[in-house]
C-alpha positions, 0 to 999 in steps of 0.5 A: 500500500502507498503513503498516500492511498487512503487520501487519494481514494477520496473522490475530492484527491484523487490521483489527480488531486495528489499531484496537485499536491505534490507539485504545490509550493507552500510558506509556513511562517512561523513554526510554533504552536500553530506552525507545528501542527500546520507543519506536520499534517501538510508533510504528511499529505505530501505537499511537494515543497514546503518553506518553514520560515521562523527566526526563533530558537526553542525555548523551554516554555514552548514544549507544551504546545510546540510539537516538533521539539524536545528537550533536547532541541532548546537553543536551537533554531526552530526552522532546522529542527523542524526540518530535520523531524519533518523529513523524518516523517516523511521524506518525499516533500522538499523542505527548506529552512528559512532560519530568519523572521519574515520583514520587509527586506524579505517578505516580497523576494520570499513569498514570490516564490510560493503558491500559498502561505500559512500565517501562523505568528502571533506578531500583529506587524508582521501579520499586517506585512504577510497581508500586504506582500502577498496581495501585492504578489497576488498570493492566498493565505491562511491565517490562523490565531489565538487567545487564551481559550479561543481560536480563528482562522480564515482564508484570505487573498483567495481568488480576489476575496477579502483580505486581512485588512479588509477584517481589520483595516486599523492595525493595533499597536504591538503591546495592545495585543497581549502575547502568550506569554503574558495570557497564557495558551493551554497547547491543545489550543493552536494545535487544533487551530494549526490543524484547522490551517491545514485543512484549509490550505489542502482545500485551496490547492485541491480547489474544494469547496466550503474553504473560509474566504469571507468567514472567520471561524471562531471556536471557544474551546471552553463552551466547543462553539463555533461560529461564522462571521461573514465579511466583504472585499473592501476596495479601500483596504485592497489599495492601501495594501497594494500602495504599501511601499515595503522596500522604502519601509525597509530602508526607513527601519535602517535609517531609524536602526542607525539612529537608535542602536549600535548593534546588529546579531549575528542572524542578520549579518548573515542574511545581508550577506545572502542578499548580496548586500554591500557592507564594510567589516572591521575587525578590531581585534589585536592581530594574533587573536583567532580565528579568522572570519573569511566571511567577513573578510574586510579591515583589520585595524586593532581598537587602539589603533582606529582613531588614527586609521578611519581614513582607510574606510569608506563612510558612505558604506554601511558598517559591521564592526566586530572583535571577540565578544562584542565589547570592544566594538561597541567603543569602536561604533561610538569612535566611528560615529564620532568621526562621521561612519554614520551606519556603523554596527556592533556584531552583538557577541562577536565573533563567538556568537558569528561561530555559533550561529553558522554552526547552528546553520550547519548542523 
């Protein structure tokens, strides 16, 4: 007997139906509580690529709800661990880790490349920012949310359906929706729920009916209600959302960056330098300090020797300092700035947390 059999004797799947399947191309951002599950019915139907976007490393107080991980995996970047379990479970779809948080710098590029996307994060901006990339890359996508005993999901950007803002054209600001972590979440909560965005998305790439464009779901598990909210495609919303300029807002984040922090983490280094971004790299360390960083091969002036050196850097290109653990190079961004290298960054940790995370990329 076949992986599949048992799904494609069902008149709606079919063989046919599990093609449509396997040559499907889907973007799960955010694999925790509703990602997991999500995740796991999605690789087991055989969903042919599947792109697991999420910047987050496994904390302990995840493991009640986040099934994916153990013990074991605290630490570690939820997108390659999930990977890793998922092609266990099934080896036949083509996973990708996408180990970094959908922004405004990415979310076009990435979500281009998909032919649907499961929202399942718990960050109000970044709901707003997956609305807006897929409307303007014409992309549908599943949503999917909780609070404390209730969940909602619906279907948006479908077939020229609603859209996210067309539900909630005003967009709260982060701390006026409370987190998990401040509510609370019993897991069984956004397990259902992420099953419920699997469903949901088999049934947009099988081309089934009844799929929740222009309802929310809303299930209260303490009472097992559950209600429909009916609502329409509002023109208005449609074009703020396609009149959103999300590269400008990339570079206005940066201009702000500059002016409010010295530091830059490892993460994002390495996601500039995937995105063949120009960046200048100083090392501050004293010369016999090890190890060398090919990847970020660029001036190696020692901190007590920079005041007299800036001369040789460029100030008109952005700057990543670095040294061992990320002390030194904050007095050398300062010193920098002093001397007009406007956009000039602390590698938070150094070198030490640069080794960490490509190991972590690696394993």
């Amino acid at each position: 007997m076949g992986r599949y059999d048992r799904q494609i004797t069902l008149e709606q799947v079919g063989l046919e139906g599990q093609a449509r399947l396997q040559h499907a191309a889907v973007l799960v951002v955010g694999a925790g509580g509703l990602g997991c599950p999500a995740l796991q019915y999605l690789v087991a139907a055989g969903v042919g690529r599947i792109g697991i976007m999420d910047g987050d490393t496994v904390a302990m107080t995840n493991l009640h709800r986040q099934t994916l991980f153990n013990a074991g995996d605290v630490g570690r970047k939820k997108a390659i661990v999930a990977v890793e379990r998922l092609s266990a479970q099934n080896p036949d779809p083509e996973l990708l880790a996408l180990p970094f948080h959908l922004s405004p710098a990415n979310a076009l590029d990435t979500i281009s490349g998909y032919d649907l996307v499961l929202d399942c994060t718990d960050d109000i901006p970044t709901r707003y920012l997956v609305n807006d990339a897929c409307v303007q890359a014409d992309k549908p996508f599943i949503h999917g949310s909780i609070h404390r005993f209730e969940g909602q999901v619906s279907v948006f950007n479908h077939l020229n359906g609603p859209t996210y803002r067309c539900l909630f054209p005003d967009q709260p600001e982060r701390d006026q929706v409370p987190s998990c972590a401040a509510t609370g979440v019993l897991g069984v909560v956004p397990g259902t729920i992420g099953c419920l965005q699997a469903t949901e998305t088999l049934k947009v790439i099988l081309g089934m009916e009844g799929i929740l464009s222009g309802k929310l779901l809303i299930q209260d598990f303490i009472s097992q209600t559950v209600r429909t909210i009916s609502f329409q495609r509002d023109a208005v919303q449609v074009r703020v959302a396609m009149q959103r300029d999300i590269s400008a807002e990339q570079d206005e984040r940066r201009a702000c960056a500059t002016q409010e922090h010295d530091g830059i983490t490892a993460e994002e280094v390495q996601q500039a330098l995937d995105r063949n971004e120009r960046w200048q790299f100083v090392d501050v360390r004293e010369l016999h300090e090890q190890p060398h960083v090919d990847r970020l091969q660029g001036h190696r002036i020692p901190l007590h020797e920079l005041a007299i050196r800036i001369g040789e850097l460029d100030p008109a290109l952005p700057t990543v300092v670095y040294c061992q653990s990320g002390v030194r190079s904050k007095l050398a961004v300062k010193l920098l700035r002093e001397h007009g290298v406007a956009e000039a960054h602390s590698l938070e940790g150094g070198v030490l947390a640069w080794m960490a995370e490509v190991k972590e990329l690696n394993t």
